[in-house]
Backbone bond lengths (Angstrom), bond angles and torsions (degrees), N, CA, C in turn:
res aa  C-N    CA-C-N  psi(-1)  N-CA   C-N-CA  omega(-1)  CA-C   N-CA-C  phi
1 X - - - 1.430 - - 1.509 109.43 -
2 X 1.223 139.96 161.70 1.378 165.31 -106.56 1.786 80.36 -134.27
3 X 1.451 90.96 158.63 1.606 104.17 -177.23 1.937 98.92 -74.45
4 X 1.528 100.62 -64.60 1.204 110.68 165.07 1.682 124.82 -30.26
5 X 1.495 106.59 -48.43 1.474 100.10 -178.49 1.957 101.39 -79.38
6 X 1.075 106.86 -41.57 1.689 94.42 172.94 1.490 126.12 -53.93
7 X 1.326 110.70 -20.28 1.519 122.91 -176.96 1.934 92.99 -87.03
8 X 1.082 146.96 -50.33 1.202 143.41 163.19 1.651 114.80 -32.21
9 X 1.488 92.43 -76.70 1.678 95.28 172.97 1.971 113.09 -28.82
10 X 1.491 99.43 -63.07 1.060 110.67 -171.33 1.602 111.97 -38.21
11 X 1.459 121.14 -72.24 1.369 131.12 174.23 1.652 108.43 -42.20
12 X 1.436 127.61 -12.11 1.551 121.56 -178.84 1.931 102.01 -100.59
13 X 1.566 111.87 3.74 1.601 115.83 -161.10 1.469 102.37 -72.83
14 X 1.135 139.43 98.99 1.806 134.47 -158.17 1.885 96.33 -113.68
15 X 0.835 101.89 144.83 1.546 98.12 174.87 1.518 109.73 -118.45
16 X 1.669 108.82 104.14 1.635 87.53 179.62 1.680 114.67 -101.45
17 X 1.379 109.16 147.64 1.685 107.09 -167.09 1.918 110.70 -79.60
18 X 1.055 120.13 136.99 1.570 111.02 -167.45 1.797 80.48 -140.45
19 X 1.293 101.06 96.62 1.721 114.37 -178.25 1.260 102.90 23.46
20 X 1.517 113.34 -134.63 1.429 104.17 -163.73 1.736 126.72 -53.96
21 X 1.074 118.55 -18.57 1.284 124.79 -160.66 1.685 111.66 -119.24
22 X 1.052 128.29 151.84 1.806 120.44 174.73 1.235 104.83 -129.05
23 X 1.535 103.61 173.10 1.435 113.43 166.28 1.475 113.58 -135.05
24 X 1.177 127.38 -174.57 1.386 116.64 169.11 1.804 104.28 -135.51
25 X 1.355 112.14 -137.44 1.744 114.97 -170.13 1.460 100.82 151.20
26 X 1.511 99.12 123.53 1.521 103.62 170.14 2.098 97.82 -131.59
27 X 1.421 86.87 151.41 1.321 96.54 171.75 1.242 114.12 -128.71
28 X 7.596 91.54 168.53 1.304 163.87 127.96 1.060 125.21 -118.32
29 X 3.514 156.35 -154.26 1.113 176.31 146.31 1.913 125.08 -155.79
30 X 0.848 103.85 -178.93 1.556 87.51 -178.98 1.544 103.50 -101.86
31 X 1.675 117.98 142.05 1.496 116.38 170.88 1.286 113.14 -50.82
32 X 1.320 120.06 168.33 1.762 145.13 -172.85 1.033 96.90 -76.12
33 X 1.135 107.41 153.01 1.858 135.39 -171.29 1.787 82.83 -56.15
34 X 2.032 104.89 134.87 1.321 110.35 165.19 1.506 121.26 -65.73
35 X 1.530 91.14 141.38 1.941 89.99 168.50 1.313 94.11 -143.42
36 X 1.658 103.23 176.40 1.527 125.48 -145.83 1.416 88.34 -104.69
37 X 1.115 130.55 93.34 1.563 138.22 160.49 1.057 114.05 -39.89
38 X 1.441 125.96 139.13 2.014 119.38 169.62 1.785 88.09 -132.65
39 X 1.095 107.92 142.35 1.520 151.37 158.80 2.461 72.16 -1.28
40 X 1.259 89.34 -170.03 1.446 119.80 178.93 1.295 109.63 -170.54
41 X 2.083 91.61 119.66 0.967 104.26 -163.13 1.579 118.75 -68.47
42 X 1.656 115.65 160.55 1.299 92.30 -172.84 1.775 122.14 -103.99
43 X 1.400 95.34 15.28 1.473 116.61 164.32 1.546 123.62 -20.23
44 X 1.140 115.79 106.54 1.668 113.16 -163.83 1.667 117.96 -71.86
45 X 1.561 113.57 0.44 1.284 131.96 154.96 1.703 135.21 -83.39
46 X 1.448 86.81 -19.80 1.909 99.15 175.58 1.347 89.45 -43.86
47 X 1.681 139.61 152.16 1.221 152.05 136.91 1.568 104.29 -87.04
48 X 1.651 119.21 127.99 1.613 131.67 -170.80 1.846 77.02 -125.12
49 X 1.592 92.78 165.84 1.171 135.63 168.26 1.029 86.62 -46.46
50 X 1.804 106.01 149.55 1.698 119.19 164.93 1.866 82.58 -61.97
51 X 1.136 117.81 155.44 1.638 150.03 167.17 1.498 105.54 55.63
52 X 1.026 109.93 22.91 1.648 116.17 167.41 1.493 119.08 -114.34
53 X 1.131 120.29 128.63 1.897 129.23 -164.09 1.565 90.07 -115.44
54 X 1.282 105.95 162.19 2.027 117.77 142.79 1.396 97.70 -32.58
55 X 1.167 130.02 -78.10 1.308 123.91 -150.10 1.244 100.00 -69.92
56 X 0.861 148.37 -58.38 1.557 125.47 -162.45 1.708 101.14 -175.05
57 X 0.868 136.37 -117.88 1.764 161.85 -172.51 1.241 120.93 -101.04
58 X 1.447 145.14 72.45 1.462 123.48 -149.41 1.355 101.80 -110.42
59 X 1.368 139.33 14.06 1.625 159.83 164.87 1.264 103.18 -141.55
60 X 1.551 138.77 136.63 0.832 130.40 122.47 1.534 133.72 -62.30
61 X 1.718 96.82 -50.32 1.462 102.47 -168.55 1.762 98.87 -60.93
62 X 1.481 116.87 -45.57 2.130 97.02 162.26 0.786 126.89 -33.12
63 X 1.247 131.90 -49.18 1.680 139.77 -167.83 1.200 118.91 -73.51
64 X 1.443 107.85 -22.18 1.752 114.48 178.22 1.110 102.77 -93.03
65 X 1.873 131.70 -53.90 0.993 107.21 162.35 1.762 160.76 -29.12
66 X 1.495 85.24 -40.40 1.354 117.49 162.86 1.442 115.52 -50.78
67 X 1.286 106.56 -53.43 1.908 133.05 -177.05 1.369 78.41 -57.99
68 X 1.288 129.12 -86.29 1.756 133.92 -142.98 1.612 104.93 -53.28
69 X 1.577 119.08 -46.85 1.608 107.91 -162.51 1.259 96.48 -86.83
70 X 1.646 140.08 2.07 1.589 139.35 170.60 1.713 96.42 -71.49
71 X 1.085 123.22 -23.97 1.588 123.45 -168.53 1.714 116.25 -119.16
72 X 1.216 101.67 5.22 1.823 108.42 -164.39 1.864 78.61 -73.91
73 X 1.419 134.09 167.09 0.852 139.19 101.52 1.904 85.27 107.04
74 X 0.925 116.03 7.87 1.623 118.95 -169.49 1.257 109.14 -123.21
75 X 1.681 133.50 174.48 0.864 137.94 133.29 1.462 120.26 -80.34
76 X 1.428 108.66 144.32 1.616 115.74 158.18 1.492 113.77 -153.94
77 X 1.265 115.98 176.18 1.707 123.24 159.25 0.932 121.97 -113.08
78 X 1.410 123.59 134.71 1.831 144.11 -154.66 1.660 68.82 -134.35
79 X 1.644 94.97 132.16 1.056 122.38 156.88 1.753 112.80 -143.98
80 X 1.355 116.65 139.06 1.403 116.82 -168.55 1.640 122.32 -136.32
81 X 1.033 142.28 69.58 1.296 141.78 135.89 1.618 120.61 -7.41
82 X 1.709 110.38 120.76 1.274 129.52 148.63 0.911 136.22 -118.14
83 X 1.253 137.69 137.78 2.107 113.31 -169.22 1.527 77.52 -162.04
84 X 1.654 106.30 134.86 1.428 132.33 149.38 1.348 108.92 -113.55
85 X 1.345 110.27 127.36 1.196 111.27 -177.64 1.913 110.79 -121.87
86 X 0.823 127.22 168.14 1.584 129.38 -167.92 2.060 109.20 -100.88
87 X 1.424 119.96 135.90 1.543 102.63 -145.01 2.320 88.26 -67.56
88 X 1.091 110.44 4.75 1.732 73.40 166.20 1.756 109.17 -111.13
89 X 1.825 107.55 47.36 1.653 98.63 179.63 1.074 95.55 86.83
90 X 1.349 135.94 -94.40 1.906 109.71 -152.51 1.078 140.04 -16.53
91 X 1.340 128.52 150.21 1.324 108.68 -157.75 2.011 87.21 -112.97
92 X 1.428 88.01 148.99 1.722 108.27 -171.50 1.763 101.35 -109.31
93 X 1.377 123.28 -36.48 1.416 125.89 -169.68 1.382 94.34 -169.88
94 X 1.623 106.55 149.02 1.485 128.50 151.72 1.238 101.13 -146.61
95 X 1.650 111.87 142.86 1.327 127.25 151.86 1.068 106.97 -130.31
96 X 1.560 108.83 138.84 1.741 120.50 157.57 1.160 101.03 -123.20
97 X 1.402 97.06 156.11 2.024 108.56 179.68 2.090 85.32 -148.92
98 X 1.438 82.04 128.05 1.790 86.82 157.76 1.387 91.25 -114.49
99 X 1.574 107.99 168.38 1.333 120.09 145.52 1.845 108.86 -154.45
100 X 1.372 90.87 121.01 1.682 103.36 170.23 1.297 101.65 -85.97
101 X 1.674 89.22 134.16 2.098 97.25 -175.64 1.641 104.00 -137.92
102 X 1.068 114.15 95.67 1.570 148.30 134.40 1.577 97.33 8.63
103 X 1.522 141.20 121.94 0.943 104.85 151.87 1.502 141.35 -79.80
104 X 1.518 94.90 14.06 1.464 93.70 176.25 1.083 112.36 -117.06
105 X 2.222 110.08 43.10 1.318 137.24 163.11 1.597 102.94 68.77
106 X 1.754 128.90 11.80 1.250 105.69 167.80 1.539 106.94 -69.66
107 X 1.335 124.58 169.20 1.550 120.79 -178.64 1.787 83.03 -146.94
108 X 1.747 80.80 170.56 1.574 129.63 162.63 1.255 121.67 -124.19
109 X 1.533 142.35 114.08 1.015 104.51 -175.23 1.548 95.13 -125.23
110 X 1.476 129.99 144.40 1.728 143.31 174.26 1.020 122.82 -109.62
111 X 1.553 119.09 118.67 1.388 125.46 177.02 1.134 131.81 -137.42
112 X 1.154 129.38 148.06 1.678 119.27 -161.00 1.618 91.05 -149.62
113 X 1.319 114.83 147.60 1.792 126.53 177.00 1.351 91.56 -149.04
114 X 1.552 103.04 151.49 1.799 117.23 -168.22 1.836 84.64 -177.03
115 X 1.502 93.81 141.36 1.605 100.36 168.72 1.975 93.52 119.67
116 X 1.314 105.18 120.99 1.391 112.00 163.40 1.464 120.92 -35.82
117 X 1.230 120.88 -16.53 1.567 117.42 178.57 1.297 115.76 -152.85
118 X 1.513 102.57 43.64 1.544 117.06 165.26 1.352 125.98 -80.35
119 X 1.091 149.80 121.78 1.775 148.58 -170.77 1.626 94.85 -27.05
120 X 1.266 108.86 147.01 1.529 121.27 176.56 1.442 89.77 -116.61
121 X 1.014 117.31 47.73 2.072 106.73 124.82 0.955 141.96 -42.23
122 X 1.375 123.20 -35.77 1.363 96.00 175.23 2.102 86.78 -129.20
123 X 0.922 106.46 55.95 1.892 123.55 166.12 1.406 93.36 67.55
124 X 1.004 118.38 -167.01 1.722 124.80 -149.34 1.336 109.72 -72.10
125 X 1.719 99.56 126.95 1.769 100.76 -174.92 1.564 111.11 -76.30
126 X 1.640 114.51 169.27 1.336 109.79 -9.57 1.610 122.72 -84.77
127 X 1.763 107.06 164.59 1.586 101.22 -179.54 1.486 77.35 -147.81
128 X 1.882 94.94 167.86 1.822 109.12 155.34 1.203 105.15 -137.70
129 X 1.301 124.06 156.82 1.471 130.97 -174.48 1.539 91.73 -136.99
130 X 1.232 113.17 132.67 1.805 110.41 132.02 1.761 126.31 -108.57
131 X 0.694 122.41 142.47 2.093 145.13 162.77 1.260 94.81 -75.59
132 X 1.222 113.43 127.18 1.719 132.69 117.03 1.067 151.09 -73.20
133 X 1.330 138.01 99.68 1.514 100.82 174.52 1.485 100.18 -148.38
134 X 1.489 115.86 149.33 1.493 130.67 157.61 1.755 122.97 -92.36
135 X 1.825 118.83 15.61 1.123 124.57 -140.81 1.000 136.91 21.62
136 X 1.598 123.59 38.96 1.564 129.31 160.37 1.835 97.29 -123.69
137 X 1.517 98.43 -44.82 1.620 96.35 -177.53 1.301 112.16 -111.16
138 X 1.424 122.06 142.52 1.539 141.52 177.55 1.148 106.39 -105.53
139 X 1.440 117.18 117.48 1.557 122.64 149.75 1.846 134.49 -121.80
140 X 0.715 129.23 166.64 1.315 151.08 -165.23 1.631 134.18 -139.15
141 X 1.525 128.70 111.75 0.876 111.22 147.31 1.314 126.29 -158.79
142 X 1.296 122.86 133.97 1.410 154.37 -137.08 1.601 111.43 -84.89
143 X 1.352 149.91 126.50 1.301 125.08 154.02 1.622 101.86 -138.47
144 X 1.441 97.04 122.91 1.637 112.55 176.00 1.460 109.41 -150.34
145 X 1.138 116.05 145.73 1.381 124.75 149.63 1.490 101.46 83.56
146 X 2.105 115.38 26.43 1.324 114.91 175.98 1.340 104.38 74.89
147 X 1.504 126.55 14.35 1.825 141.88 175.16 1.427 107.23 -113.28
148 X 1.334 119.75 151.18 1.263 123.36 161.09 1.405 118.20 -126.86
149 X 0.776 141.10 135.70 1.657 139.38 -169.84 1.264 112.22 -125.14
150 X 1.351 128.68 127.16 1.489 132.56 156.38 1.112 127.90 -108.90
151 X 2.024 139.40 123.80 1.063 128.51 169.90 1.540 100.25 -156.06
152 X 1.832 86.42 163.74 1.234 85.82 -174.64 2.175 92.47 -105.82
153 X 1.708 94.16 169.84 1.959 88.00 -170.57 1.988 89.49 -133.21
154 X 1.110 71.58 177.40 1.620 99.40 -177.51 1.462 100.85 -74.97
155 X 1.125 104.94 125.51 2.097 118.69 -175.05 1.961 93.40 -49.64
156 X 0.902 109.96 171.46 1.271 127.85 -160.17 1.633 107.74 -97.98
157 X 1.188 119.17 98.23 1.587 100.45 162.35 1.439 165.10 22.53
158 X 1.815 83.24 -71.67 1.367 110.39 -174.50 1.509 108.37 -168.70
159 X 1.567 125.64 -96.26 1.047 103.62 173.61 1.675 144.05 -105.91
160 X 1.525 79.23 -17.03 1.426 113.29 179.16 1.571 101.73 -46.43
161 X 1.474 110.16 141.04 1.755 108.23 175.31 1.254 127.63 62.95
162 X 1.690 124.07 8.16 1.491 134.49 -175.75 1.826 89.80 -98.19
163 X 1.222 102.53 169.18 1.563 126.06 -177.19 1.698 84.02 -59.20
164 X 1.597 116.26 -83.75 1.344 113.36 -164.06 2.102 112.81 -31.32
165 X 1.425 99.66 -49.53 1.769 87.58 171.38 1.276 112.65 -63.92
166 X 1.084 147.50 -34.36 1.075 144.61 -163.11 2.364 106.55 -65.87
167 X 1.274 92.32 -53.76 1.169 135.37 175.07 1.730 114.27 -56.61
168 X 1.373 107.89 -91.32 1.670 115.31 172.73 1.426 125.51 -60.16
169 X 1.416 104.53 -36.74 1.622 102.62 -166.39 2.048 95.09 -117.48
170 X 1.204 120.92 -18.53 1.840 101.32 -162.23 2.102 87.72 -97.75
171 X 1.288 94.60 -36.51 1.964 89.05 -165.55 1.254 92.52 -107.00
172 X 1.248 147.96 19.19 1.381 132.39 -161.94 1.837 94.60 -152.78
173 X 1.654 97.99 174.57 1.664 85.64 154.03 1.859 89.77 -152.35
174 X 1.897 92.94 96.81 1.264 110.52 -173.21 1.320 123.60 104.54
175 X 1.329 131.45 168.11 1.108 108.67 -162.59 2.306 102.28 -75.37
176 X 1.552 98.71 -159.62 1.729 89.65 -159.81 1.456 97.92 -80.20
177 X 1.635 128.61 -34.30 1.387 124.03 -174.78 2.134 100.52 -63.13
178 X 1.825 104.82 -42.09 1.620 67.95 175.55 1.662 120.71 -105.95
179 X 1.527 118.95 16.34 1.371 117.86 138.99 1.905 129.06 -35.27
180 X 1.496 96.88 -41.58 1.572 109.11 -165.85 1.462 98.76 -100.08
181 X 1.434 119.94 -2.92 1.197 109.26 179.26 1.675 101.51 -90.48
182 X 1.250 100.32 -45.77 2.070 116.88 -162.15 1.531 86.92 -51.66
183 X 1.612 117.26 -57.72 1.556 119.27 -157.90 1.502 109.82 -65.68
184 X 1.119 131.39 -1.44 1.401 140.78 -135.36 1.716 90.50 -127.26
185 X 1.019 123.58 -93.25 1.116 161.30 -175.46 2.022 102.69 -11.87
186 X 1.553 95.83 -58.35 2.228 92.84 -176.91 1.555 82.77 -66.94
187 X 1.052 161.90 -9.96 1.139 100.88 -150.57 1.935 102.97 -138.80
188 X 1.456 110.96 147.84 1.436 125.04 -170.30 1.556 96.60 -57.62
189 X 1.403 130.10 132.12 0.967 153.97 164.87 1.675 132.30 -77.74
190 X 1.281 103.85 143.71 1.689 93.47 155.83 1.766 106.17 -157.05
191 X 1.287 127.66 -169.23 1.411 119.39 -161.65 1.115 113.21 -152.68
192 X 1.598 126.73 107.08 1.709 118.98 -167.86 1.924 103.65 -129.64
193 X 1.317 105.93 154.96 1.067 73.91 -168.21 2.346 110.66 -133.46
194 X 0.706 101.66 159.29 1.722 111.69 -161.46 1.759 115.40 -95.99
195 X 0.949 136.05 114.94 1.693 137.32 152.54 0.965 133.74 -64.43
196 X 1.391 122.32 72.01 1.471 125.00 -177.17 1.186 119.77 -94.99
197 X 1.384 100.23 171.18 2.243 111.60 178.23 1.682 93.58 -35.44
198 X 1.218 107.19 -60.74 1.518 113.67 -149.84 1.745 115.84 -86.22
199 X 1.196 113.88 34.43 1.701 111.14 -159.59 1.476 107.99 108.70
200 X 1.200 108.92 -179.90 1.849 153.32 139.49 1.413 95.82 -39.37
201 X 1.273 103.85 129.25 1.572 104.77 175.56 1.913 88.17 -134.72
202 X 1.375 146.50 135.60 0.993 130.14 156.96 2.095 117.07 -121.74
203 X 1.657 79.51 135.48 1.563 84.25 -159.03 1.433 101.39 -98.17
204 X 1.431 128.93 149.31 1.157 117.43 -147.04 1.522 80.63 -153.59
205 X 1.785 112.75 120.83 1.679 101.78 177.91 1.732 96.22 -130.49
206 X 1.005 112.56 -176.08 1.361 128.53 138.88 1.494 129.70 -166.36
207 X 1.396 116.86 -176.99 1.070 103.79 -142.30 1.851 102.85 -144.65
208 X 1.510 104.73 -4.44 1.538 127.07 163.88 1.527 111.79 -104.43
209 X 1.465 114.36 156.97 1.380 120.37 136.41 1.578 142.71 -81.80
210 X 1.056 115.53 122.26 1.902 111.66 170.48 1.331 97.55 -25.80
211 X 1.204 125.98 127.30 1.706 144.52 152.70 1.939 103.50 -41.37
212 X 1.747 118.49 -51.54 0.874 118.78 161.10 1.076 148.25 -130.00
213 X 1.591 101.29 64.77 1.283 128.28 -178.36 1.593 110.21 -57.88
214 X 1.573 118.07 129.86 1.239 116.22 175.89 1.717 131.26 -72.69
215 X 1.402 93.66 -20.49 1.213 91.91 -176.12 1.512 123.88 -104.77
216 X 1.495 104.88 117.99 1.579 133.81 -159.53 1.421 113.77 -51.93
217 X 1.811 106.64 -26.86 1.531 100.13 -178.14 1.374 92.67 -62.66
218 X 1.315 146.41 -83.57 1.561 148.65 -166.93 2.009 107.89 -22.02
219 X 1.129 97.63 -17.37 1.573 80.10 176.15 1.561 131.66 -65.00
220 X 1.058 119.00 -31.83 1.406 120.43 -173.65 2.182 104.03 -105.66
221 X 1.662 99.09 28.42 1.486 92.34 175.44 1.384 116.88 -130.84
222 X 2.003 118.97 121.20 1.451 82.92 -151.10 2.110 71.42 -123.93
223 X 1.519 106.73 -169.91 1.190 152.68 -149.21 1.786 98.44 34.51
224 X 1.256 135.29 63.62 1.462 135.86 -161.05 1.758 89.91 -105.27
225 X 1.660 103.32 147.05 1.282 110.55 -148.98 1.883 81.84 -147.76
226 X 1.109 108.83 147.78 1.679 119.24 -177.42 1.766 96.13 -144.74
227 X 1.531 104.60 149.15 1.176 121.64 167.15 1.403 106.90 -173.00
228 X 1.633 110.36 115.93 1.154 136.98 136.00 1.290 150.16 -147.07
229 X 1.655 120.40 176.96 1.370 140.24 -101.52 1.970 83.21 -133.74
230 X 1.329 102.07 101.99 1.505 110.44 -175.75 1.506 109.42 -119.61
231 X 1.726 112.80 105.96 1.151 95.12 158.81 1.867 136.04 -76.87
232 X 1.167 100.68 -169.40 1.714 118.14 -161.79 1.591 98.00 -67.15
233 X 1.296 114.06 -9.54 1.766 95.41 -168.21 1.941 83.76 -127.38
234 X 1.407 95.77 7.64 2.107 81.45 163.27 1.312 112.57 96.03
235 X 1.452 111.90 -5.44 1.640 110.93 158.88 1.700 129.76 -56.71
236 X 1.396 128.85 112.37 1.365 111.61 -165.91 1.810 85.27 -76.69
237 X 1.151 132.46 128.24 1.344 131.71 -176.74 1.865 87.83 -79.07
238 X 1.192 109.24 -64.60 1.525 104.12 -171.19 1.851 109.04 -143.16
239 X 1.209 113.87 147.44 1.257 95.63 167.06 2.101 96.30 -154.80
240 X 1.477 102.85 145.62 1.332 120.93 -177.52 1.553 113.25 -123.09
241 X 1.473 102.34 127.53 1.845 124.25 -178.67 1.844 105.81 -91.81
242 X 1.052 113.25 137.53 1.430 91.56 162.58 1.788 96.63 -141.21
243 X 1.291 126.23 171.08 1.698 114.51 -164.96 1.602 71.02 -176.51
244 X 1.876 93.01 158.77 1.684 115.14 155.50 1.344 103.53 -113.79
245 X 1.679 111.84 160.73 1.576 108.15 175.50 1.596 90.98 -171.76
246 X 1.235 117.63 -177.33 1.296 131.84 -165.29 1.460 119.47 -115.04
247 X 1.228 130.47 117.34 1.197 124.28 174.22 1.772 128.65 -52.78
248 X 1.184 140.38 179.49 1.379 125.06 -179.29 1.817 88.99 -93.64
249 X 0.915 130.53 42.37 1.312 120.12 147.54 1.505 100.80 -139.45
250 X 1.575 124.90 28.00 1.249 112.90 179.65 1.437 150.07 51.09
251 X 1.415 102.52 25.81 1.562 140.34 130.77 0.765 109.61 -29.54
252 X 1.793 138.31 114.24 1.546 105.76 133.11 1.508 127.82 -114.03
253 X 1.590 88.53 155.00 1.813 106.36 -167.31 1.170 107.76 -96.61
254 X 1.260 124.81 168.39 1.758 123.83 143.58 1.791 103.11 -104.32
255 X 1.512 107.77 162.69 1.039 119.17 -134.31 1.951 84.70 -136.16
256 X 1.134 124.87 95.92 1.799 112.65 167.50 1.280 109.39 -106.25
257 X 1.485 116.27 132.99 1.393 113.21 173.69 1.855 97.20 -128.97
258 X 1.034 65.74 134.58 2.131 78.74 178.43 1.389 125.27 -127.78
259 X 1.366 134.85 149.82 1.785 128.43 -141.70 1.440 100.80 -160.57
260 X 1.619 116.00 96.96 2.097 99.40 -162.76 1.966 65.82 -122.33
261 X 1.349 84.13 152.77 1.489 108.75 176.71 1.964 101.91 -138.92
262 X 1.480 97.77 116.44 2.105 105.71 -157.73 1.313 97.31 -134.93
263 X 1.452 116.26 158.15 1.424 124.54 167.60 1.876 101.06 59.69
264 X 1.390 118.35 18.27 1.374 107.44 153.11 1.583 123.48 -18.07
265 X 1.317 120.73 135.01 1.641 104.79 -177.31 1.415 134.52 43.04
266 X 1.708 100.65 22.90 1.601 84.31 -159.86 1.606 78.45 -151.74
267 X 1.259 120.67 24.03 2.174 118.36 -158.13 2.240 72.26 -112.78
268 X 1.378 90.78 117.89 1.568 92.14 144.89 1.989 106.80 -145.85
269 X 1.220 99.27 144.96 1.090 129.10 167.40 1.655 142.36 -67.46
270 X 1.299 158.07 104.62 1.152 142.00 171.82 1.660 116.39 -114.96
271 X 1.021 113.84 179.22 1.623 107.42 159.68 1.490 116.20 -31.92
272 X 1.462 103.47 169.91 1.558 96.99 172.78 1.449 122.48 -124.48
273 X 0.880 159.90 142.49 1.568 148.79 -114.77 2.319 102.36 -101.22
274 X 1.497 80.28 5.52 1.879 88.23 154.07 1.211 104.38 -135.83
275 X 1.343 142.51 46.21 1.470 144.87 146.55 1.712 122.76 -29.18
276 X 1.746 96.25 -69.47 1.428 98.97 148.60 1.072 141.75 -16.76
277 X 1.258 106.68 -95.22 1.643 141.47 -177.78 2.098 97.30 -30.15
278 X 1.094 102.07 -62.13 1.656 124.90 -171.97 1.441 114.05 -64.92
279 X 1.585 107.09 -35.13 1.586 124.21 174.58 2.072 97.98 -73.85
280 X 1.469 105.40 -32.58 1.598 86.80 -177.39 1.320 117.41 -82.74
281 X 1.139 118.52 8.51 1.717 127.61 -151.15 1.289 115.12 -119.75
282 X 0.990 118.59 54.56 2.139 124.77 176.98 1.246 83.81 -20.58
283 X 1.763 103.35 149.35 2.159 114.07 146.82 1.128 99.44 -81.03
């Protein structure tokens, strides 16, 4: 990974304390089933996404907004995929992080790292962890190194280990309206649109960068390609980046990051089938 992208990770590195022992977490899923895009019509009655035109994206910061108040106040599942891979396939890093969110903010959260130079969150990959929490009780449990660990930790401080970290800073970068804005934003647009079971779905890719795109991480990443999957009331359902770039030893990787947002209004949460086990187990 990129100096720049290691300096990101870095600023997401949270350490949460679980009695005697801690952990930390620094913070991509796979796109939606393919469909056969047709043109968009240019009918001056079509209704588009707040910040979505015929042509392509004509706000970002609308479109994220849009994204954020579809999810304020709800449950859903954010699930996120990263993978650098090396240009003959090998794999260099993966991270996934789910998190099921309750709307009455209980969560789950799932994570797995694999790849010689994947973030050591949860200590030398590969490992998976899941989080619990109902914000009164914290749980934990760990499996690495052919170990499994269960405990429960001391509630969190401040922010470390709350839904929002889990959410803004470990699977995201920010909350999801300006996740969908940052990812949105370099890059030249266009707008086609899909008939599915469930509605109007309009998929919106591209396949350039803004000439003057402001944001500096995008400088050193080139043939980078975006596509996503916007429904009619402004939900980004999912959307996937992919770019090449160079490692700080001048490697180069390709880079997939992927973002499915499921079970809108419909994500609930309970214990988890080691509640127990984790409840008997001080850190």
């Amino acid at each position: 990974m990129t100096g720049n992208e290691g300096r990101q990770i870095l600023v997401l590195v949270v350490v949460v304390t679980a009695g005697c022992g801690g952990f930390g977490f620094s913070g991509g899923d796979e796109s939606s089933a393919s469909v056969t895009p047709a043109p968009v019509p240019t009918d001056a009655a079509t209704t588009y996404p707040a910040g979505v035109g015929p042509t392509g994206v004509t706000s970002p910061s609308l479109l994220g907004s849009a994204h954020g108040d579809r999810l304020n106040g709800t449950g859903y599942t954010l699930t996120m995929n990263r993978t650098v891979r090396y240009a003959n396939g090998s794999l260099r890093s993966h991270l996934r992080i789910q998190v099921a969110l309750d709307a009455n903010r209980t969560y789950l959260t799932d994570i797995s790292v694999r790849g010689h130079a994947a973030p050591v969150l949860l200590g030398r990959p590969p490992a998976t962890a899941s989080f619990w929490s109902d914000g009164d009780t914290y749980l934990r449990r760990l499996v690495r190194d052919n170990q499994t660990v269960y405990n429960e930790y001391d509630p969190p401080d401040s922010y470390a280990g709350t839904w929002r970290y889990w959410v803004h800073a470990a699977a995201l970068n920010g909350r999801p309206a300006v996740d969908v804005t940052r990812t949105v934003a370099p890059f030249h647009t266009r707008t086609l649109q899909s008939q599915q079971s469930d509605g109007t779905v309009y998929v919106v890719r591209g396949d350039r960068l803004r000439e003057n795109t402001s944001s500096t991480a995008w400088t050193s990443r080139e043939n980078a390609t975006l596509v996503a999957h916007v429904t009619q009331s402004g939900l980004v359902r999912d959307y996937r980046t992919e770019y090449t770039t160079v490692t700080d030893t001048g490697e180069p990787v390709t880079v997939t990051r992927t973002v499915r947002f499921t079970a809108v209004g419909n994500t609930t949460v309970g214990p988890p089938p080691w509640y127990d086990r984790a409840r008997s187990t001080p850190g």
